[in-house]
C-alpha positions as CSV (number, residue, x, y, z in Angstrom):
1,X,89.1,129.8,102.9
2,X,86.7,128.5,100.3
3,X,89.3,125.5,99.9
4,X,88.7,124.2,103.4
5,X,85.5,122.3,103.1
6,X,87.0,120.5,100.1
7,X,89.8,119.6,101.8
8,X,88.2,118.7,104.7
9,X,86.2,116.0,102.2
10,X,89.7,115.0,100.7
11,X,91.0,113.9,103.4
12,X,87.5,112.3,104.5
13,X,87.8,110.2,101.6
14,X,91.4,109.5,102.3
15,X,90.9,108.1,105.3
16,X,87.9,106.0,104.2
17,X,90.0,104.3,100.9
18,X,93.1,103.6,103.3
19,X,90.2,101.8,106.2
20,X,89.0,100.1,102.6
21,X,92.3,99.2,101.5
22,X,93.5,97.6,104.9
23,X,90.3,95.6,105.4
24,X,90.7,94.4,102.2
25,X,94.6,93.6,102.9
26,X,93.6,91.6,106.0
27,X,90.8,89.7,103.9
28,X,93.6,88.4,101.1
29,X,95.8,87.7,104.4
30,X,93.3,85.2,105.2
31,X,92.6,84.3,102.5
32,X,96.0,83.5,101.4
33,X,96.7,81.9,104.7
34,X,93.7,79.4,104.3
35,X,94.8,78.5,101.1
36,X,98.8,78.1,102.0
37,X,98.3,76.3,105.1
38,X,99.6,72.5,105.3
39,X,101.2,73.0,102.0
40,X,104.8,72.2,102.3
41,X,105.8,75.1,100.6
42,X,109.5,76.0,101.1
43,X,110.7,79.5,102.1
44,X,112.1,79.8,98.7
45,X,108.6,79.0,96.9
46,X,106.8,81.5,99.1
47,X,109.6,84.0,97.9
48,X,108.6,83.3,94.2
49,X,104.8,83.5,95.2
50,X,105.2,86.8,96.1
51,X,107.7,88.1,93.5
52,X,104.9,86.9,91.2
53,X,102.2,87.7,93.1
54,X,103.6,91.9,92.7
55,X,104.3,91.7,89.2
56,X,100.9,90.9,88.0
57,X,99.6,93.4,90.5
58,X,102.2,95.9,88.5
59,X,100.9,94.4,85.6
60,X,97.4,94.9,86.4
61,X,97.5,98.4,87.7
62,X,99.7,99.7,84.7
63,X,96.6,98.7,82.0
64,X,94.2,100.4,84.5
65,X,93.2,103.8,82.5
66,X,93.4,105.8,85.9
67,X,96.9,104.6,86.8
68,X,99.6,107.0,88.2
69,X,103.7,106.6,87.1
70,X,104.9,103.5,86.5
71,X,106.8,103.9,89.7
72,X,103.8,104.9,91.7
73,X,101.8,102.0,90.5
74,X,104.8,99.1,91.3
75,X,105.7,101.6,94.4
76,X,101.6,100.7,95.7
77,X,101.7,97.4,94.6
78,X,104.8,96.2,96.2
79,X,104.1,98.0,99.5
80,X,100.4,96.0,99.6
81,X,101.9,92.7,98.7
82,X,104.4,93.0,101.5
83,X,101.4,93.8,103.8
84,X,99.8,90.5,102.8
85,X,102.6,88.9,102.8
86,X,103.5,90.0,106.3
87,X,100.5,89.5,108.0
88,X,100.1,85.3,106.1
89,X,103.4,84.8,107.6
90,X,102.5,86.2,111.3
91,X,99.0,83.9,110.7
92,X,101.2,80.8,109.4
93,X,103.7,81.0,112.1
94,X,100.9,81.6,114.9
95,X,98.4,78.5,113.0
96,X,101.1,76.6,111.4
């Protein structure tokens, strides 16, 4: 099984970019809470802050020369928005 060690290190390294990825998820949660607290911004702003929000993510990761499909990319990019966007709701409804 001369495989095994490399896979062994794959998924090493998986599990170290999705601890990355989440820590950085719960930084821009912050973050965006911070910055959307005491705003007045209506449910159907927020809405349009986020459709936005995943479109230049889309936008971004698509001119990134190591990109994956189109679908893969917006598939990534809409599930991390929705984590942000989950976790500043649960922070703005707890906080106001």
């Amino acid at each position: 099984m001369a495989d095994e060690p490399r896979l062994a290190r794959l998924v090493r390294r998986a599990r170290t970019l999705r601890r990355q990825r989440d820590k950085l998820v719960e930084e821009l949660a912050r973050d965006w809470a911070a910055a959307l607290r005491g705003q007045g911004f209506s449910p159907t702003d927020l809405d349009e802050l986020w459709a936005g929000l995943t479109e230049d993510a889309v936008a971004r990761l698509r001119r990134a020369p190591e990109t994956s499909s189109p679908e893969a990319v917006r598939r990534e990019a809409i599930e991390v928005i929705a984590r942000v966007r989950e976790r500043v709701e649960v922070e703005l409804g707890a906080g106001g």
